[in-house]
C-alpha positions as CSV (number, residue, x, y, z in Angstrom):
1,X,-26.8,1.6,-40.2
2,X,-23.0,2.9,-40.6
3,X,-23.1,3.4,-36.4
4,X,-24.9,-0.5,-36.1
5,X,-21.7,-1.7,-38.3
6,X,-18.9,0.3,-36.6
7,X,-20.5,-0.9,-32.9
8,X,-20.2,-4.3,-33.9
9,X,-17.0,-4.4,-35.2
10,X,-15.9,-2.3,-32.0
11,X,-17.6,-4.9,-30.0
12,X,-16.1,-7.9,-32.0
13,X,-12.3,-6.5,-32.0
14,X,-12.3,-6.0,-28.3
15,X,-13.5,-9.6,-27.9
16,X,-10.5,-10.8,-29.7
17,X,-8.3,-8.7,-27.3
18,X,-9.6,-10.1,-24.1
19,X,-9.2,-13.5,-25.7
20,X,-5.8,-12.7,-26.9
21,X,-4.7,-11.9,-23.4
22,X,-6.9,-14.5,-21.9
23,X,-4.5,-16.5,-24.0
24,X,-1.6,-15.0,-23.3
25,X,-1.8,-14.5,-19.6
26,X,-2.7,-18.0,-17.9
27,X,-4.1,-18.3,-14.8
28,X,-5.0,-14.2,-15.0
29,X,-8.6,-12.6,-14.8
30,X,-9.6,-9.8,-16.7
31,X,-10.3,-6.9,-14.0
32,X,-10.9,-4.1,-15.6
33,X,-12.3,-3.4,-19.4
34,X,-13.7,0.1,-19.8
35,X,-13.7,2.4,-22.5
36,X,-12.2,6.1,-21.7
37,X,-15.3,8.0,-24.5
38,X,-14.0,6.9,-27.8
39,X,-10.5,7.5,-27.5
40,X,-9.5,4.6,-26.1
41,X,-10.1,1.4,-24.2
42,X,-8.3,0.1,-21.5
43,X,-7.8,-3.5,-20.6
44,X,-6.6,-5.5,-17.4
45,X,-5.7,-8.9,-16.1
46,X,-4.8,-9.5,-12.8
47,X,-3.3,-13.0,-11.3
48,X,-4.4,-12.5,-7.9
49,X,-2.5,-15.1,-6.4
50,X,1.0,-13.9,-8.0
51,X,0.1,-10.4,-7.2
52,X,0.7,-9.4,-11.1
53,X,-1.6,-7.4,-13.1
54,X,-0.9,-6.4,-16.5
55,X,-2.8,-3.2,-18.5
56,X,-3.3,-3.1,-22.3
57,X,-4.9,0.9,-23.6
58,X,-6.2,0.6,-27.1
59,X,-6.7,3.3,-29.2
60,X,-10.3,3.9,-30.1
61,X,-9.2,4.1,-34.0
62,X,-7.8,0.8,-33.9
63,X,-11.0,-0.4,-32.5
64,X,-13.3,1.2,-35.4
65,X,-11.3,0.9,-38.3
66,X,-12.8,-0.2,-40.9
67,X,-10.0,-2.4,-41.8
68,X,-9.5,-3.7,-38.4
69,X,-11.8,-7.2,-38.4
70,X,-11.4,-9.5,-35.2
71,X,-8.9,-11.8,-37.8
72,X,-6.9,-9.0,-38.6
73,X,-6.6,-7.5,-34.7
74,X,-5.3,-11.2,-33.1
75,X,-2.7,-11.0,-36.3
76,X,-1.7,-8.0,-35.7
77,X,-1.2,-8.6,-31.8
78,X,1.1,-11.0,-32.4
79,X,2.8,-9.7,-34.9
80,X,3.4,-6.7,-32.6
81,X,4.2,-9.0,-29.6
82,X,1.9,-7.1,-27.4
83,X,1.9,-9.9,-24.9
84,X,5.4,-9.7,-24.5
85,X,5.7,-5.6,-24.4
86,X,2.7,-5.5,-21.9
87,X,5.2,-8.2,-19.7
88,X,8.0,-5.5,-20.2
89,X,6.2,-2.2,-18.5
90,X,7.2,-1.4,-15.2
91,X,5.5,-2.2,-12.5
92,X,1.7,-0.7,-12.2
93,X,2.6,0.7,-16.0
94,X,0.6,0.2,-18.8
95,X,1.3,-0.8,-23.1
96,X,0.0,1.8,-25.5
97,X,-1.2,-0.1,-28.5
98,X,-2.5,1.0,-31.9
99,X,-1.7,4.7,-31.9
């Protein structure tokens, strides 16, 4: 049961990530969104037409804490201006979130 709960809560806080950037990043696609085993979890949107592509890792903790809910993770992006850091990398860098 405990692995049933922490899968769906995984599952559920990286939803609210892809529709935080989703949000965040108009007119962008999300290209890549693959999990490295369970340390972390890497995220991409591209705008192909601007020729921009922006990459979010997520620690696997972050993911799985039990404290983390989906609520919790969308607050906490803001609060943390991920968005806004990811925009800041250099070019074909990536944002290191939750460690």
């Amino acid at each position: 049961m405990h692995n049933e709960e922490e899968e769906t809560r995984v599952k559920q806080n990286q939803q609210a990530i892809r529709d935080y950037l989703l949000d965040q990043f108009k007119g962008f696609e999300p290209t890549k969104d693959k999990p490295e085993c369970s340390l972390y979890h890497w995220f991409t949107v591209t705008n192909i037409k601007a020729y921009t592509q922006y990459t979010l890792k997520v620690s696997g903790a972050r993911l799985s804490d039990r404290g983390q809910h989906s609520e919790h993770i969308k607050h906490q992006l803001d609060l943390d201006n991920v968005a806004g850091n990811m925009r800041d990398t250099e070019k074909g860098g990536h944002f290191s979130w939750g460690w």
